[in-house]
C-alpha positions in Angstrom: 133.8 67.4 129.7 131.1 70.0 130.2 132.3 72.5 127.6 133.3 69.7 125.3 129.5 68.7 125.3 128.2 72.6 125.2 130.5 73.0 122.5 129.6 69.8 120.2 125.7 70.8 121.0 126.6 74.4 119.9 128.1 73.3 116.6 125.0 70.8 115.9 122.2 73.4 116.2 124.3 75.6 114.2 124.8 73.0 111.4 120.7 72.6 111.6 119.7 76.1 111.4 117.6 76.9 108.0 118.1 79.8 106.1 115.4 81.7 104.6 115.1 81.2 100.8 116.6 84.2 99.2 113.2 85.3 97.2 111.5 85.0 100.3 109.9 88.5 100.4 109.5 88.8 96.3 106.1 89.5 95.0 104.0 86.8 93.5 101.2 86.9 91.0 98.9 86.6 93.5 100.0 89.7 95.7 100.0 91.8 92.3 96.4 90.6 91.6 95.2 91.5 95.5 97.0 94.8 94.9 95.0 95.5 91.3 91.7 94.8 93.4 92.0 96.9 95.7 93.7 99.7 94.4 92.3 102.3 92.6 93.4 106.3 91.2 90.9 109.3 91.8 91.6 112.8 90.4 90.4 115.9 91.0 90.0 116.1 94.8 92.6 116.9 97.3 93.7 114.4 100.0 91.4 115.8 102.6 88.4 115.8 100.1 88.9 111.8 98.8 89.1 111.2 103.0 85.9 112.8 103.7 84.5 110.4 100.2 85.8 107.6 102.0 84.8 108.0 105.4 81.0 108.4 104.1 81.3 105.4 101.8 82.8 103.2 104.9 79.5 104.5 106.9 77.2 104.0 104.6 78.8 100.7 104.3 78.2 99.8 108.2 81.4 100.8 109.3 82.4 102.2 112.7 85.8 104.6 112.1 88.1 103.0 114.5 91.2 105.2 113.9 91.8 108.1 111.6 95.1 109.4 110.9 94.9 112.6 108.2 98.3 113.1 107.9 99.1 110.0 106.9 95.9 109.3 105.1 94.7 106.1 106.9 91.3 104.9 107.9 90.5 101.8 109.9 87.2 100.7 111.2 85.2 97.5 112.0 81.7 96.5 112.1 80.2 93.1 113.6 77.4 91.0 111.9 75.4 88.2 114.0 76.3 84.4 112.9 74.8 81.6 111.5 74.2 78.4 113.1 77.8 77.3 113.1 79.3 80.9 113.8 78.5 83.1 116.8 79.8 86.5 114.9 82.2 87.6 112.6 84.5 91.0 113.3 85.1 92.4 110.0 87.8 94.9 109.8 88.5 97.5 106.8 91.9 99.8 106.3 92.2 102.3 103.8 95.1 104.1 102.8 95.4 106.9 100.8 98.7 108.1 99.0 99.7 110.4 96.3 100.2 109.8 93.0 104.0 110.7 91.8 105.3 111.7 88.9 108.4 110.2 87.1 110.6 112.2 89.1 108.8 111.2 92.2 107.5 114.3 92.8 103.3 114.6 93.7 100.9 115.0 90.8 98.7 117.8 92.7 95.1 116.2 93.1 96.0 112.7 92.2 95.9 109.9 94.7 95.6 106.2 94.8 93.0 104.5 97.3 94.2 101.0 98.5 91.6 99.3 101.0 91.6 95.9 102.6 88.9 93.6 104.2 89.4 91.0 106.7 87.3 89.1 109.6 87.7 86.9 111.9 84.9 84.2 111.9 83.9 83.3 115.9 82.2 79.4 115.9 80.0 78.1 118.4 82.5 75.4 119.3 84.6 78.2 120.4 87.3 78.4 117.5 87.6 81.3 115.1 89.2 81.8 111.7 91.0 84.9 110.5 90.8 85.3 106.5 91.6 88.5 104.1 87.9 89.3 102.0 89.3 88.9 98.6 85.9 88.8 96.6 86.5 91.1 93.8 82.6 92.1 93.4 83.5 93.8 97.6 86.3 95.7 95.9 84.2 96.9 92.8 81.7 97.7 94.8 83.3 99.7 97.6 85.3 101.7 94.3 81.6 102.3 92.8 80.7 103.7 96.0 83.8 105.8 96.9 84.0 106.8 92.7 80.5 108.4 92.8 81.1 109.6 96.3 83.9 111.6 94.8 82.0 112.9 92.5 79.7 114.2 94.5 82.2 115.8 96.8 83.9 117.5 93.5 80.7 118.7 92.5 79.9 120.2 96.1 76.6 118.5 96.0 
């Protein structure tokens, strides 16, 4: 009687299980959009050059380098800003990948890269809960680019 009742369970939770719909991990609009904003192509420096730009734009920005990986071309850091009177703090995070730029036969266009960064915090209240949220203001995107564009500059120029 035992496996008669294991085995009619068994069948139940098998006839319940979901499956995932089949466009489950297909870009959306959206995710094309957040890519646009944060993306951006510099030319003329060489990866280690457009990591030094960035690391001095993410500084001046208030940033605290966290983790930097050269060969791969990844920055992380975080910076903390005092509440209001609902919130105690917010953690804001930033990552910042850097990758080449590849031709049509996939092959690296020397001193072409693209720059893709992300922003995200997590909100601490004073009734104890926090919220986690990507920063998806476009004016913090253009504005980090501005900063990392002339930064470049600069660096290409040996100023």
């Amino acid at each position: 009687m035992k496996r008669t009742g294991s085995l009619l369970l068994a069948i139940c939770l098998t006839g319940c299980a979901l499956e995932p719909p089949m466009d489950l991990f297909a870009p959306t609009e959206d995710m094309l959009r957040a890519r646009q904003r944060e993306t951006r192509r510099y030319e003329g420096l060489s990866e280690q050059e457009l990591l030094a730009a960035s690391v001095s734009v993410l500084q001046d920005m208030g940033f605290v380098l966290t983790e930097t990986n050269t060969k791969l071309g990844v920055l992380t850091g975080s910076k903390n800003r005092k509440g209001n009177v609902f919130q105690t703090n917010q953690d804001i995070s930033v990552t910042l990948v850097i990758s080449p730029v590849l031709d049509s036969q996939g092959i690296p266009i020397l001193k072409q890269h693209s720059v893709r960064v992300n922003f995200n915090r997590v909100v601490l209240y004073t009734n104890g809960k926090s919220k986690a949220e990507n920063l998806n203001d476009p004016q913090l995107f253009t504005e980090f680019h501005d900063k990392l564009s002339k930064s470049v500059f600069i660096e290409g120029q040996k100023l």
